[in-house]
C-alpha positions, 0 to 999 in steps of 0.5 A: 376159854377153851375152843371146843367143837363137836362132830357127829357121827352116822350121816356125818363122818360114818356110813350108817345107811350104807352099813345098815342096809345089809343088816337090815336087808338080813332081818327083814328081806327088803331091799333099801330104796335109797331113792327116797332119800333118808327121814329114817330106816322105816322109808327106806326099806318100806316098812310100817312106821317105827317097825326099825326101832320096835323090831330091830334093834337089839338084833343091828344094834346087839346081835350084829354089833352094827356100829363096830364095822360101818364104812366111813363116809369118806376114805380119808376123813379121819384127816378132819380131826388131826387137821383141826388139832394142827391148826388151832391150837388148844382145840377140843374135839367131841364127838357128840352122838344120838346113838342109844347108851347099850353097853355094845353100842357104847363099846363099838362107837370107841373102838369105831372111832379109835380103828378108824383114826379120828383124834378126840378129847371125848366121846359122847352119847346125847339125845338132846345134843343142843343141850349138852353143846351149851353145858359143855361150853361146844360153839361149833357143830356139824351135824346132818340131821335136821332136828338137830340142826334146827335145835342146836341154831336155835341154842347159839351153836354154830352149826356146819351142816354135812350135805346129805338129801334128807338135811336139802330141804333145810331153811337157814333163814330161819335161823341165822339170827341166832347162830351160823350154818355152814354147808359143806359136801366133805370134810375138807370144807368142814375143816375150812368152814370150821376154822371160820366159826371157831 
């Protein structure tokens, strides 16, 4: 069987906060308080819940073409993927992504993914990301947002979470029995933590 993993995107190897801010900033006036920590875009720039996805989408995601230009995490993170290719051989590297399916979105996450130096077997757009890890036979992921985690260990998926404030506050305990958790603070740890699990 061939050994798969699966990496996240935004929180994970791009900097959506970072690349958000300013558009968000642009639409709505408010300055981010990145003080708060992330639990969602509604927190950090203070407004009424669920206005970022009611209000904004089309205009980031569509208009602004958000997700084609976003910093990358770490400078040199596209190194993850050509290492993980170097040193198991046979491996398959997914990105596995929440993002919406709109076609520009869709379009700037490959080209986002493509520009930025990442190697990987495929791309894919998935809400319920535990699901689609267990058809697709992916046993390791990593991932920063918490539903995700705790949804992907409670499915067998080994999970190497990206440390991030709003993921700090995670339990492991809870869900050790059933898969391993791994938290690492950049992609060199991700890179030896996934060697581990896989």
């Amino acid at each position: 069987m061939k050994k798969k993993i699966g990496i996240d995107l935004d929180g994970t190897v791009a900097n959506f906060i970072v690349g958000a801010s300013q558009v968000i900033k642009e639409y709505f006036g408010h300055e981010p308080d990145l003080s708060k920590g992330f639990w969602g875009m509604d927190e950090i720039f203070d407004l009424v819940p669920g206005t970022f996805h009611r209000d904004i989408k089309d205009f980031v995601y569509k208009g602004k073409r958000l997700f084609r230009d976003l910093p990358k995490l770490e400078e040199d993170n596209h190194l993850l993927t050509s290492s993980l290719y170097r040193d198991i051989p046979g491996l398959q590297i997914h990105f596995v992504t929440a993002r919406p399916t709109y076609i520009e979105v869709v379009e700037d996450t490959r080209l986002w993914i493509k520009e930025n130096g990442f190697l990987c077997h495929g791309i894919h757009h998935a809400d319920d990301k535990a699901s689609f890890c267990v058809e697709k036979g992916i046993s390791v992921m990593i991932e920063d947002q918490v539903n995700h985690i705790i949804d992907l260990s409670d499915n067998g998926i080994d999970v190497i979470v990206m440390d991030q404030p709003w993921n700090r506050d995670l339990t492991t305990e809870l869900h050790e029995q059933k898969s391993r958790i791994r938290r690492v603070n950049n992609w060199r740890e991700a890179f030896v933590a996934a060697k581990e699990l896989l």
